[in-house]
C-alpha atoms as an extended CHARMM CRD file, in Angstrom:
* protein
*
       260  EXT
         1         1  UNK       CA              0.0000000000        0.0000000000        0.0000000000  PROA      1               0.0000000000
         2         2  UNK       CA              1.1840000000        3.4780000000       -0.9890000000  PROA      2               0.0000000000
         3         3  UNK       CA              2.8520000000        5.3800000000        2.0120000000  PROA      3               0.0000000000
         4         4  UNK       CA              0.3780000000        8.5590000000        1.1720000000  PROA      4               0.0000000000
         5         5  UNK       CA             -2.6110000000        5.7020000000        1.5800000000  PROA      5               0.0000000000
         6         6  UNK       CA             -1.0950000000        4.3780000000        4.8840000000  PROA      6               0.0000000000
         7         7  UNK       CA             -1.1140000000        8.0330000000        6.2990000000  PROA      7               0.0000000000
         8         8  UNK       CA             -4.2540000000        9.7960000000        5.1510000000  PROA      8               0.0000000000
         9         9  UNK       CA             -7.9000000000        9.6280000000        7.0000000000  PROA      9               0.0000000000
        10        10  UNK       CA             -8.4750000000        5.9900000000        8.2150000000  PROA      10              0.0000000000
        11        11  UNK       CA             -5.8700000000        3.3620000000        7.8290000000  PROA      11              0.0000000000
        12        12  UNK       CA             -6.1040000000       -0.2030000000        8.2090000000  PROA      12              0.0000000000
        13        13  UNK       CA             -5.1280000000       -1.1430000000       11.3430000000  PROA      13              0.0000000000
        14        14  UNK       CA             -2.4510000000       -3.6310000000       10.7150000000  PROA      14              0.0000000000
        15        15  UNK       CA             -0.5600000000       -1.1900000000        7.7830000000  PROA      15              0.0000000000
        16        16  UNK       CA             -1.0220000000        1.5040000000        9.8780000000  PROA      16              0.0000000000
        17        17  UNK       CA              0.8880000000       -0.6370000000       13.4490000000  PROA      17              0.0000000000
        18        18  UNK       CA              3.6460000000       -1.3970000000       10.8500000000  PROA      18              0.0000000000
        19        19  UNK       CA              4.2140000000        2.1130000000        9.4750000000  PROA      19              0.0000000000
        20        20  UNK       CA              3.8200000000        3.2540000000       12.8650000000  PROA      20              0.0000000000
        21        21  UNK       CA              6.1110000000        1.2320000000       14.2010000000  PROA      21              0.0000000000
        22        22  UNK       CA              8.8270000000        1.5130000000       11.6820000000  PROA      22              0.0000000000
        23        23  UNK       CA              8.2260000000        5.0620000000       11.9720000000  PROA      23              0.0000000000
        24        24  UNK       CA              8.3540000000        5.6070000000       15.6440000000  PROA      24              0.0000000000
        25        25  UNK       CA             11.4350000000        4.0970000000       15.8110000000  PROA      25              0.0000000000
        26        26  UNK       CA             13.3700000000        6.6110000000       13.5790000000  PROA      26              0.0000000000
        27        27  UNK       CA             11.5030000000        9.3060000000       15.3170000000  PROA      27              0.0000000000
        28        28  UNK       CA             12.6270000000        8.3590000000       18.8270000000  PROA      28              0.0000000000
        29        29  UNK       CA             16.0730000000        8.0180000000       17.2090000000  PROA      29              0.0000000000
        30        30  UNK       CA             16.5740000000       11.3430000000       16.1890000000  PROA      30              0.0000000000
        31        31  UNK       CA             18.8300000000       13.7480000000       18.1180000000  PROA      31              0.0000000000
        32        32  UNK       CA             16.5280000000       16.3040000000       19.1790000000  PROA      32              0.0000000000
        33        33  UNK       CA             13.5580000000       13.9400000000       20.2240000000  PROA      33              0.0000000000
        34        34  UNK       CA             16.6570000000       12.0530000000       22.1870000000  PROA      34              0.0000000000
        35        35  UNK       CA             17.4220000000       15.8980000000       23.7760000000  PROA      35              0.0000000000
        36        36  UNK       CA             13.3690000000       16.1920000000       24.3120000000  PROA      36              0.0000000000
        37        37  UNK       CA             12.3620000000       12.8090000000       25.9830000000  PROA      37              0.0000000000
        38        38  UNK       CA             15.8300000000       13.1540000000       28.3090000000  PROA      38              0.0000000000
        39        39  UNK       CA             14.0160000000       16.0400000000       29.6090000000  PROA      39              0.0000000000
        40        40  UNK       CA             10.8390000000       13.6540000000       29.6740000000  PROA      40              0.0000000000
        41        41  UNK       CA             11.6270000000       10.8790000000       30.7880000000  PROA      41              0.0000000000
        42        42  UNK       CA              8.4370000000       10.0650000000       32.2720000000  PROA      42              0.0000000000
        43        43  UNK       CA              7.1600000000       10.4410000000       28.4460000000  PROA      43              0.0000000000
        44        44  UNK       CA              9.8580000000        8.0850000000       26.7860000000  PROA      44              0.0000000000
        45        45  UNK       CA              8.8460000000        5.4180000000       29.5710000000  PROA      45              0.0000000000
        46        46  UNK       CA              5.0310000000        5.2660000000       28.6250000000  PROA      46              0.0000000000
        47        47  UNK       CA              5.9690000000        4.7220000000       24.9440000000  PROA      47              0.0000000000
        48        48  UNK       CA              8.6740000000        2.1420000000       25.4550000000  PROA      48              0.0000000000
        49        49  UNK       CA              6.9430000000       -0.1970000000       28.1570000000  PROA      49              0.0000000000
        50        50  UNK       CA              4.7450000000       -1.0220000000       25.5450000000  PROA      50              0.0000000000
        51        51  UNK       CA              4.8060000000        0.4840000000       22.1770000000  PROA      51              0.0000000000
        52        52  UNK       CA              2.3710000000       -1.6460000000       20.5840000000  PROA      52              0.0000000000
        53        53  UNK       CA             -0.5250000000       -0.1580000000       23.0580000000  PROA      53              0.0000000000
        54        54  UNK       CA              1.0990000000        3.2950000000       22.4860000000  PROA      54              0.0000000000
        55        55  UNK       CA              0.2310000000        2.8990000000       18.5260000000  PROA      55              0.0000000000
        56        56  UNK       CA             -2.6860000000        1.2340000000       19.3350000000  PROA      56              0.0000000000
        57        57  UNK       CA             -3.9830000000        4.4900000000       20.7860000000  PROA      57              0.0000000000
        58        58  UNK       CA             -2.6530000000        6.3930000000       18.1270000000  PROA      58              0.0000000000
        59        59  UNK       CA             -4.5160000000        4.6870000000       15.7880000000  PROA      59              0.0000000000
        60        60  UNK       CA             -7.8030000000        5.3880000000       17.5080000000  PROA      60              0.0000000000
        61        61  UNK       CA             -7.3140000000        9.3280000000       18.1910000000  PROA      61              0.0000000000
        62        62  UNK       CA             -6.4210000000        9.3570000000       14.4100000000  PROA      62              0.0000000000
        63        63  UNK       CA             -9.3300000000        6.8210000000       13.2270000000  PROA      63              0.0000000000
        64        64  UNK       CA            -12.0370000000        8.2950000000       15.7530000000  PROA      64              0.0000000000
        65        65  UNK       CA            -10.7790000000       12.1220000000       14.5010000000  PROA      65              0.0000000000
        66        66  UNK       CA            -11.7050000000       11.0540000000       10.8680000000  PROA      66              0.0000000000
        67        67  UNK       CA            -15.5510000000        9.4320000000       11.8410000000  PROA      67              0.0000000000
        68        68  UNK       CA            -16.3770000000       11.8070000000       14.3370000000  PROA      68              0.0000000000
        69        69  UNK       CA            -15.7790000000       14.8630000000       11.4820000000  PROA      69              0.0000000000
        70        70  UNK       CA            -16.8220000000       12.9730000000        8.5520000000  PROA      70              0.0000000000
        71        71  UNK       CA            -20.3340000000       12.3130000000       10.5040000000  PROA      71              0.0000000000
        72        72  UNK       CA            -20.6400000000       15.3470000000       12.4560000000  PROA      72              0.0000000000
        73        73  UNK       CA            -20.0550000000       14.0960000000       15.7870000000  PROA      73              0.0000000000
        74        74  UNK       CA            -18.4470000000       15.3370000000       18.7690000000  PROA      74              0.0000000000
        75        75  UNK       CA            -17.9610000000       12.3760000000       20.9310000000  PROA      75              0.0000000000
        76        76  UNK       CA            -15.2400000000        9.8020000000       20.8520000000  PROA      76              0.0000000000
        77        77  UNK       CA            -11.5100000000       10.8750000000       20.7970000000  PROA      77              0.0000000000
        78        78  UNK       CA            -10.2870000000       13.7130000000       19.6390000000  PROA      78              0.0000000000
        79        79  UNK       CA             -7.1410000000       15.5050000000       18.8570000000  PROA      79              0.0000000000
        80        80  UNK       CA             -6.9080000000       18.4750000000       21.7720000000  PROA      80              0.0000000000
        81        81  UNK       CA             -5.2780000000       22.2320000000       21.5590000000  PROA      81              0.0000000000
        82        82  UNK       CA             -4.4250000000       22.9910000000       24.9730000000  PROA      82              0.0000000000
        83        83  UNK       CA             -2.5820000000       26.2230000000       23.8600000000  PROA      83              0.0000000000
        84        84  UNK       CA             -4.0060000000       29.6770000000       23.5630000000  PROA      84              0.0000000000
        85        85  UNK       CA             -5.2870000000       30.9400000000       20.5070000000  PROA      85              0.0000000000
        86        86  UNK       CA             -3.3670000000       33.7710000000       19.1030000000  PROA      86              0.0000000000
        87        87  UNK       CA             -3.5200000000       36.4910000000       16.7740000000  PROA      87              0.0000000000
        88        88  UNK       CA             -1.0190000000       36.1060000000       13.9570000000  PROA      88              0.0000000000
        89        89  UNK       CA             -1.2360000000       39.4810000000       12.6840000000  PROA      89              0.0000000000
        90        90  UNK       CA             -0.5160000000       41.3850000000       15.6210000000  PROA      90              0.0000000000
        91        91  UNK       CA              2.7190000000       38.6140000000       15.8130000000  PROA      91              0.0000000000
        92        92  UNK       CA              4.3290000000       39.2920000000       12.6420000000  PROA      92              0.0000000000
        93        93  UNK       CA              2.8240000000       42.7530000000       12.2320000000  PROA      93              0.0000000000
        94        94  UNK       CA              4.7210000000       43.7210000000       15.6570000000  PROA      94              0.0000000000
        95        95  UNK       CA              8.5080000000       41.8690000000       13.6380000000  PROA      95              0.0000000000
        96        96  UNK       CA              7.7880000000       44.6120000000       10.9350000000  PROA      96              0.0000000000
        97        97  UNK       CA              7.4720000000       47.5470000000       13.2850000000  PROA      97              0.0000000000
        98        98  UNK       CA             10.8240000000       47.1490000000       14.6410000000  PROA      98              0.0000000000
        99        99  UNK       CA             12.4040000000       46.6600000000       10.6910000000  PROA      99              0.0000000000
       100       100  UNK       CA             13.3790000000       50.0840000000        8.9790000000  PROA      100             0.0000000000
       101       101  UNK       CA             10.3420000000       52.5000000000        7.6930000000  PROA      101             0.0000000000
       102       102  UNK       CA              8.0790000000       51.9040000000        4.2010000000  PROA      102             0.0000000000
       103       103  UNK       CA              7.5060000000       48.4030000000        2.5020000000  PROA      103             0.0000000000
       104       104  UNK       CA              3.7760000000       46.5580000000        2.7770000000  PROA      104             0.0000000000
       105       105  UNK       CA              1.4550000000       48.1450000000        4.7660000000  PROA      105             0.0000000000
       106       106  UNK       CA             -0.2230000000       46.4350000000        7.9540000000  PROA      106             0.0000000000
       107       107  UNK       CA             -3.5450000000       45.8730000000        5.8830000000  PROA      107             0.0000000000
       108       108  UNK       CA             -1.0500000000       43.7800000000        3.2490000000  PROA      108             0.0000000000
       109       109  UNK       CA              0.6430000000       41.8920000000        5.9390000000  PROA      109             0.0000000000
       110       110  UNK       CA             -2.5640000000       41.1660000000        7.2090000000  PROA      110             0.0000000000
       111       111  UNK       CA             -3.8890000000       39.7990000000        4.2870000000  PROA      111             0.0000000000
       112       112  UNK       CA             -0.8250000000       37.7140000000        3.4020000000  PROA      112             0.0000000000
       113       113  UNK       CA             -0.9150000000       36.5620000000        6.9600000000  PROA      113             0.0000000000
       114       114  UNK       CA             -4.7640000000       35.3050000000        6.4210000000  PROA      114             0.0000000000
       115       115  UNK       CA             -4.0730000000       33.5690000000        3.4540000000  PROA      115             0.0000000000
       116       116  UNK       CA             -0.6890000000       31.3850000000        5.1500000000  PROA      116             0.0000000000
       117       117  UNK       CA             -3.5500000000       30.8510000000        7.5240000000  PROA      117             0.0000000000
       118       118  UNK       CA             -5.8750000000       29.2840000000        4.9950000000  PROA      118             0.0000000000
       119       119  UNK       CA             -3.4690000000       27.4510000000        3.1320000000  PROA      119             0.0000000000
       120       120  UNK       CA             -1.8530000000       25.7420000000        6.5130000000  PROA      120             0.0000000000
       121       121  UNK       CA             -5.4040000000       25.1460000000        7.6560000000  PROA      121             0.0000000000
       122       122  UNK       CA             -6.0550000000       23.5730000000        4.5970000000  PROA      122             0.0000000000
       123       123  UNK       CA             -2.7430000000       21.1870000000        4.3030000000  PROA      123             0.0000000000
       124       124  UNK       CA             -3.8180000000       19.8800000000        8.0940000000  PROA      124             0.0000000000
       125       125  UNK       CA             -7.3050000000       19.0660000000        7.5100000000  PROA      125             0.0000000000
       126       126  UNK       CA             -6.1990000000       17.2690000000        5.0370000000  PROA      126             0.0000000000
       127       127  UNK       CA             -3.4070000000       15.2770000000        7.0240000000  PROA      127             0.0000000000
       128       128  UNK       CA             -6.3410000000       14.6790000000        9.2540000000  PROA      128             0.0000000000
       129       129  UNK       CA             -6.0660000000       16.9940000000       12.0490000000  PROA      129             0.0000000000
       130       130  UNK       CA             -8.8170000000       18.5120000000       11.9190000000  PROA      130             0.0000000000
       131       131  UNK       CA            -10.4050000000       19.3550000000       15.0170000000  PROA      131             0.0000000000
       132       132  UNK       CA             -6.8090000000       21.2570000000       15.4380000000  PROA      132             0.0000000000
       133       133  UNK       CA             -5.6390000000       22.6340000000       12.0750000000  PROA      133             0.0000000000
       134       134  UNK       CA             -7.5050000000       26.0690000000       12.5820000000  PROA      134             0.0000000000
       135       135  UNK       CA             -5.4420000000       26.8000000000       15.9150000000  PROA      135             0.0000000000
       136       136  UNK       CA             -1.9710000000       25.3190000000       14.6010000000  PROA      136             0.0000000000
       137       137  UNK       CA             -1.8700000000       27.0260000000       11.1070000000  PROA      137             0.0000000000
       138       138  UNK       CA             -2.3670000000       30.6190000000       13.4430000000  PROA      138             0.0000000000
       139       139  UNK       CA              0.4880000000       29.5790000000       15.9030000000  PROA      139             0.0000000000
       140       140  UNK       CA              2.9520000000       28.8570000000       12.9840000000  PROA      140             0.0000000000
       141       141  UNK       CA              1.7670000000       31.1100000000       10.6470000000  PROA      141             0.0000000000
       142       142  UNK       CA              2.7360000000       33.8350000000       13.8440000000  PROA      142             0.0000000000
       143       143  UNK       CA              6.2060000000       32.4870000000       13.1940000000  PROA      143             0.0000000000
       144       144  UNK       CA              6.6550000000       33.9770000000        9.5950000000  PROA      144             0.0000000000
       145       145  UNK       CA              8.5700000000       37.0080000000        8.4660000000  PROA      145             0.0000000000
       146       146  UNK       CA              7.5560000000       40.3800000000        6.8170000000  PROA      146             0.0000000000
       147       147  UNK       CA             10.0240000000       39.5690000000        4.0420000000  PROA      147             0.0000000000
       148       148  UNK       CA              8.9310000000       36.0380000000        3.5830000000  PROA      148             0.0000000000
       149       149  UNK       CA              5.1550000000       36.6790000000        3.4450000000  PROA      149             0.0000000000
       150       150  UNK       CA              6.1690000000       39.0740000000        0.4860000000  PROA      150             0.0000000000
       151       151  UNK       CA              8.1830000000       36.8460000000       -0.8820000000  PROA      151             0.0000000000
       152       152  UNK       CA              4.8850000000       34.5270000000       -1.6440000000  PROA      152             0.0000000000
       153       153  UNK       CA              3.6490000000       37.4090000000       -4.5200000000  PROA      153             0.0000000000
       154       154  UNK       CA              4.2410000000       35.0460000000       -7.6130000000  PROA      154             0.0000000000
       155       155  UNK       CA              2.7560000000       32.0380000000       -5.8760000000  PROA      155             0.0000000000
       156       156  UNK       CA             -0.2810000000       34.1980000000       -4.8100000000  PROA      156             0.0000000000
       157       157  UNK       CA             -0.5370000000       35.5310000000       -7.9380000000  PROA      157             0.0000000000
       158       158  UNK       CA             -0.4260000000       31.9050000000       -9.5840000000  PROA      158             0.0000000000
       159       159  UNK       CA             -3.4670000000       30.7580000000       -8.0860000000  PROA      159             0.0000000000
       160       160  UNK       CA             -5.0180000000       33.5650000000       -8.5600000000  PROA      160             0.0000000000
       161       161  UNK       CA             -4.6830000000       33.4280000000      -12.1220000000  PROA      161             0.0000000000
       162       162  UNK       CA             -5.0520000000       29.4970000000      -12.5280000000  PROA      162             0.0000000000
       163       163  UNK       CA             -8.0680000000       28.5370000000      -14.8930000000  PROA      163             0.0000000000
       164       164  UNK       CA             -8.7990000000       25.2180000000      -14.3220000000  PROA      164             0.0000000000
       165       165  UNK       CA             -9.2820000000       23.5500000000      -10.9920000000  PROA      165             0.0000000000
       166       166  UNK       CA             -6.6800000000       21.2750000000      -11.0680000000  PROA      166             0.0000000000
       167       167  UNK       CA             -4.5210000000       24.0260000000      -11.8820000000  PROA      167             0.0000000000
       168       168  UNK       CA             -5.2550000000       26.3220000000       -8.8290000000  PROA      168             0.0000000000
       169       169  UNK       CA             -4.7410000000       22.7670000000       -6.5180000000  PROA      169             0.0000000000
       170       170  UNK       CA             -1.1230000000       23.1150000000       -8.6040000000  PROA      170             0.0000000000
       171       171  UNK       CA             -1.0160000000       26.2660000000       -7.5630000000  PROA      171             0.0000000000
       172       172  UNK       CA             -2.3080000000       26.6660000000       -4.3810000000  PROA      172             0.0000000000
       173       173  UNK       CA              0.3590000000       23.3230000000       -3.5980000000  PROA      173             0.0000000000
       174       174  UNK       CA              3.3210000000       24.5870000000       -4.6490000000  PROA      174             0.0000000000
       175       175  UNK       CA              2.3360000000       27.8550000000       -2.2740000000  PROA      175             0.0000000000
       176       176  UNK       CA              2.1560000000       25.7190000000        0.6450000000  PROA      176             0.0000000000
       177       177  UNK       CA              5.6660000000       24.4340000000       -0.4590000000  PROA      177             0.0000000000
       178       178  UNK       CA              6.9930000000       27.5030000000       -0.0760000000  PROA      178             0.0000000000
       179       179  UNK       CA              5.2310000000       28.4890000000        3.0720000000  PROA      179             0.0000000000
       180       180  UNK       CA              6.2310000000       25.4600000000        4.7940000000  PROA      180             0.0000000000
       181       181  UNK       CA              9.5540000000       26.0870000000        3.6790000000  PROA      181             0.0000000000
       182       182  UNK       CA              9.7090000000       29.0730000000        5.2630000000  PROA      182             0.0000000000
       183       183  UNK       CA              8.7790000000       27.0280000000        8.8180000000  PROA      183             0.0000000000
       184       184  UNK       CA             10.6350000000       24.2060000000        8.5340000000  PROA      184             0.0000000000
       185       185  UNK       CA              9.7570000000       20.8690000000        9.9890000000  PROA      185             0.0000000000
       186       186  UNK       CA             11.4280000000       21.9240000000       13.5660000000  PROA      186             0.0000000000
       187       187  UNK       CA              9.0400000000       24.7690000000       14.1940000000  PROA      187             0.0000000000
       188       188  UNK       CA              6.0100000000       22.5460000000       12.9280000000  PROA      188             0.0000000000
       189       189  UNK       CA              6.9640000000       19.3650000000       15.7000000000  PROA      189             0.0000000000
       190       190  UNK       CA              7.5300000000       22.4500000000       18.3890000000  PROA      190             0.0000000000
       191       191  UNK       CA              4.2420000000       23.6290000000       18.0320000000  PROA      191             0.0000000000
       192       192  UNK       CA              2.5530000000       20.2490000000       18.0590000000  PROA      192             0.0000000000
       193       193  UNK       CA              4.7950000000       19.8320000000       21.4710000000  PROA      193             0.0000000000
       194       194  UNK       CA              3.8500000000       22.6870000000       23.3060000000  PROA      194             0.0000000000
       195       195  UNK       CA              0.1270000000       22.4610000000       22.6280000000  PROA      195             0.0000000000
       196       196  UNK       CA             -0.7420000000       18.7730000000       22.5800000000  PROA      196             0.0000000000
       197       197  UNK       CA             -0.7850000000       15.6550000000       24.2690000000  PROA      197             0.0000000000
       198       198  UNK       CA              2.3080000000       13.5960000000       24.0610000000  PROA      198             0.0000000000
       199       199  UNK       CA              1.3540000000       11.0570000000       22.2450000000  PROA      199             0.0000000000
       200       200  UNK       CA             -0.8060000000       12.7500000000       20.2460000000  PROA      200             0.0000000000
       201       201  UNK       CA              2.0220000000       15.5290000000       19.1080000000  PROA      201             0.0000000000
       202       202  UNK       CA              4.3920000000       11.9450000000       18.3220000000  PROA      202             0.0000000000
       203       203  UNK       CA              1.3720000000       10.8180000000       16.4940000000  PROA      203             0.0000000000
       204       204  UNK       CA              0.8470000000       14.1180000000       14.3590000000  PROA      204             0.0000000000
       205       205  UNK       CA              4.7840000000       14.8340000000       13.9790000000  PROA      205             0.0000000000
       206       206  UNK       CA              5.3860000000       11.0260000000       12.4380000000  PROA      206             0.0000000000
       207       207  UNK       CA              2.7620000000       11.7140000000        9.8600000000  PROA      207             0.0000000000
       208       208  UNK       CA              3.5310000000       15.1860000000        9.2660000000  PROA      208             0.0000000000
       209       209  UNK       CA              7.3220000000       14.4810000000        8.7890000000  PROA      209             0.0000000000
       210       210  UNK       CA              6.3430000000       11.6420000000        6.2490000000  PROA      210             0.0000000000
       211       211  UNK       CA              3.5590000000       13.1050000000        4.2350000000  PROA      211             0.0000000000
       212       212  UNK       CA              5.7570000000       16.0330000000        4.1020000000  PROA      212             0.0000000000
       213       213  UNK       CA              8.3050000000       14.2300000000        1.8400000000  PROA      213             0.0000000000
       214       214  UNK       CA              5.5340000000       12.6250000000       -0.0270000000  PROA      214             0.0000000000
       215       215  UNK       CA              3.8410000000       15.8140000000       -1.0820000000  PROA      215             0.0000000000
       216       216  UNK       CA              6.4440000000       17.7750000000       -1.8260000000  PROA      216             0.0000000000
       217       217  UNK       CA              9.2180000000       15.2850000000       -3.5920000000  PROA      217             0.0000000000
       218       218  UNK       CA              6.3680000000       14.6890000000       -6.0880000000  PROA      218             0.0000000000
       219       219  UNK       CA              6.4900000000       18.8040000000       -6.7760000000  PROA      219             0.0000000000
       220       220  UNK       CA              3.1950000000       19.4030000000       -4.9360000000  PROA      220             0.0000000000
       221       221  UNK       CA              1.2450000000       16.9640000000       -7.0590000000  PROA      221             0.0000000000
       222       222  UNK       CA              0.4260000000       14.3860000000       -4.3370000000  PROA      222             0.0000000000
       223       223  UNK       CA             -1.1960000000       17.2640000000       -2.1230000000  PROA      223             0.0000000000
       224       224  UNK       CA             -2.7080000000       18.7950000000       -5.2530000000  PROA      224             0.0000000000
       225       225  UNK       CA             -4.6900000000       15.9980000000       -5.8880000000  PROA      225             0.0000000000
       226       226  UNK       CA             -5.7370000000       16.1070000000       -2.4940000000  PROA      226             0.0000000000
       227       227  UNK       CA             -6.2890000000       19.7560000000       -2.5190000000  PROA      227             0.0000000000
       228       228  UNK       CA             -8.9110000000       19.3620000000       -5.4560000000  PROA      228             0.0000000000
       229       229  UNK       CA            -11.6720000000       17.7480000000       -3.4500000000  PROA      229             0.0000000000
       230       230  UNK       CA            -11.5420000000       20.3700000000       -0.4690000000  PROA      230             0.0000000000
       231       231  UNK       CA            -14.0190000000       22.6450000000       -2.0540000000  PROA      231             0.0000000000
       232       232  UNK       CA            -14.8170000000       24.8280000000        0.6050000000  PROA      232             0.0000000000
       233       233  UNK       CA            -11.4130000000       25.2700000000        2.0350000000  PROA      233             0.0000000000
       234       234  UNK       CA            -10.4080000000       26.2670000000       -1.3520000000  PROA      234             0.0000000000
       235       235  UNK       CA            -13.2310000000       28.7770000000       -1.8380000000  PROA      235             0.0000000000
       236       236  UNK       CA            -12.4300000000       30.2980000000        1.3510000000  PROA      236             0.0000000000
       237       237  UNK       CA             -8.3610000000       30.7550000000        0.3370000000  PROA      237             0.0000000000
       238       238  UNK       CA             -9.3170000000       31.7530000000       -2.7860000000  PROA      238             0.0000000000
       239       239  UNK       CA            -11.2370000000       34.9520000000       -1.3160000000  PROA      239             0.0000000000
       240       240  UNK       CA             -8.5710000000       35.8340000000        0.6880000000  PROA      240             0.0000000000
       241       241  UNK       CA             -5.8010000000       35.6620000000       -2.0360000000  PROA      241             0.0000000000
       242       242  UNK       CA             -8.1880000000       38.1640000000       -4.0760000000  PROA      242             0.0000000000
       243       243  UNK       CA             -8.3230000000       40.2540000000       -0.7680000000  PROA      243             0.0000000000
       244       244  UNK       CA             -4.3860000000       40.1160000000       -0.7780000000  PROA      244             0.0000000000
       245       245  UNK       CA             -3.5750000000       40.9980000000       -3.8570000000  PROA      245             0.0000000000
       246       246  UNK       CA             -6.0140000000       44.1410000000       -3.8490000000  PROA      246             0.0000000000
       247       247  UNK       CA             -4.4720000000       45.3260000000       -0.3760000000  PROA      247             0.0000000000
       248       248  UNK       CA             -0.5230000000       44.5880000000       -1.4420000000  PROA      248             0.0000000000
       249       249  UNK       CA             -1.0520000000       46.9670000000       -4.5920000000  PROA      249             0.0000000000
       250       250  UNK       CA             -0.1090000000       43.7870000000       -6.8840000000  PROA      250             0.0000000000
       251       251  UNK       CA             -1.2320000000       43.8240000000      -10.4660000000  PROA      251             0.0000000000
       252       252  UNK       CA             -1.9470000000       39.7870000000      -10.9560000000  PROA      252             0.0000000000
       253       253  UNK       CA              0.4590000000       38.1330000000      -13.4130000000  PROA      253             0.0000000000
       254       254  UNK       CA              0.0460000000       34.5380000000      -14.8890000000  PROA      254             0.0000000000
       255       255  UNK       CA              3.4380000000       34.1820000000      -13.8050000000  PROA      255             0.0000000000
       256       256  UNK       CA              4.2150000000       30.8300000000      -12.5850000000  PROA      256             0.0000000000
       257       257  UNK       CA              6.0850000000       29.9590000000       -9.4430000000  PROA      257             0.0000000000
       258       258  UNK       CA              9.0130000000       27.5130000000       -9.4980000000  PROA      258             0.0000000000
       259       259  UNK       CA              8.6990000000       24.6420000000       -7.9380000000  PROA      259             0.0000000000
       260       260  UNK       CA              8.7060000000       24.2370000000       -4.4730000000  PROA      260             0.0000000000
């Protein structure tokens, strides 16, 4: 089974224990999860006793997360944000008041900083996280630079101009590329850290780290094709891409980003 089928929505329960546990391993094995769980040991000792019941309940906060929003229910388990929920803006408006004077206004910023929003939002939902993607796209989105967010014009532009709708799921793809190049996979697994449950931030930062690579090695296509079917995410980004480019002064161009 295709890695991208293993981690996506529901899994079958035996592909998804031997992923996991192939997975978990090289996750526990890496330096700065070995720097974390020294600090936690108490953590690393609930895994190893017995890592097959530790998957085990990753698969079921993962599986239940998929029913309960596919059928509109709020019971079961569910992934939890125990942080705060922040304003981006004022974040990464208050990193351009202390640059030198001119460049994009606040309203730009703002806008830019909506649409990261959206398009994180969107790339999470679609990992499965949904009952969380809202609340972790603003605290890493908070985390991007001035100078980055302007640095997204051609991409914004892209989708903005793309006709069909497989090419705006192109487009909007290769924009989350660059986005979550600007955050890097550190800042992603610290956020999921500070604002989850253990196990449920090794859960999300094992599939995030994975699908990652598969999304992106294929040049966006993999999440494109994922991206076509989330209509209503898509409308929303869409609206606030056309907000964007009105309040950043940019005359749209069918310009085409490079790859991300």
């Amino acid at each position: 089974m295709p890695q991208e089928d293993i981690l996506l929505k529901e899994f079958p329960k035996s592909a998804f224990q031997a992923q996991m546990t192939a997975e978990l391993t090289k996750f526990l094995q890496e330096p700065e999860q070995v720097a974390y769980f020294q600090q936690h040991p108490d953590q690393l000792a609930e895994i190893t006793s017995n890592p097959a019941a530790a998957i085990d309940d990753m698969y079921h906060v993962l599986h239940d997360e998929a029913i309960n929003n596919r059928v509109g229910r709020d019971e079961g388990t569910q992934i939890v944000w125990l942080g705060p929920d922040i304003d981006p803006v004022a974040h990464v408006l208050a990193k351009r008041s202390m640059t030198a004077a001119g460049g994009p206004s606040a309203e730009c910023i703002g806008a830019l900083v909506a649409c990261a929003v959206d398009v994180l939002t969107l790339a999470f939902q679609i990992l499965g996280a949904v009952t969380i993607a809202r609340n972790l796209a603003k605290t890493l989105a908070a985390g991007l630079e001035p100078a980055g967010l302007i640095g997204l014009e051609v991409s914004v532009n892209a989708v903005l101009q793309a006709a069909s709708k497989w090419d705006k799921a192109v487009a909007i793809a290769r924009l989350a590329g660059q986005i979550f190049k600007q955050l890097g996979l550190k800042q992603i697994l610290q956020a999921l850290k500070d604002n989850l449950r253990w196990y449920q931030w090794i859960l999300m930062g094992v599939i995030m780290a994975a699908q990652l690579v598969v999304w992106f090695a294929s040049d966006g296509i993999a999440l494109a094709a994922e991206i076509v079917i989330a209509v209503v995410l898509v409308g929303v980004l869409a609206a606030d891409i056309v907000a964007a480019v009105g309040k950043c002064g940019w005359s749209a161009s069918p310009a085409v980003p490079a790859p991300a």
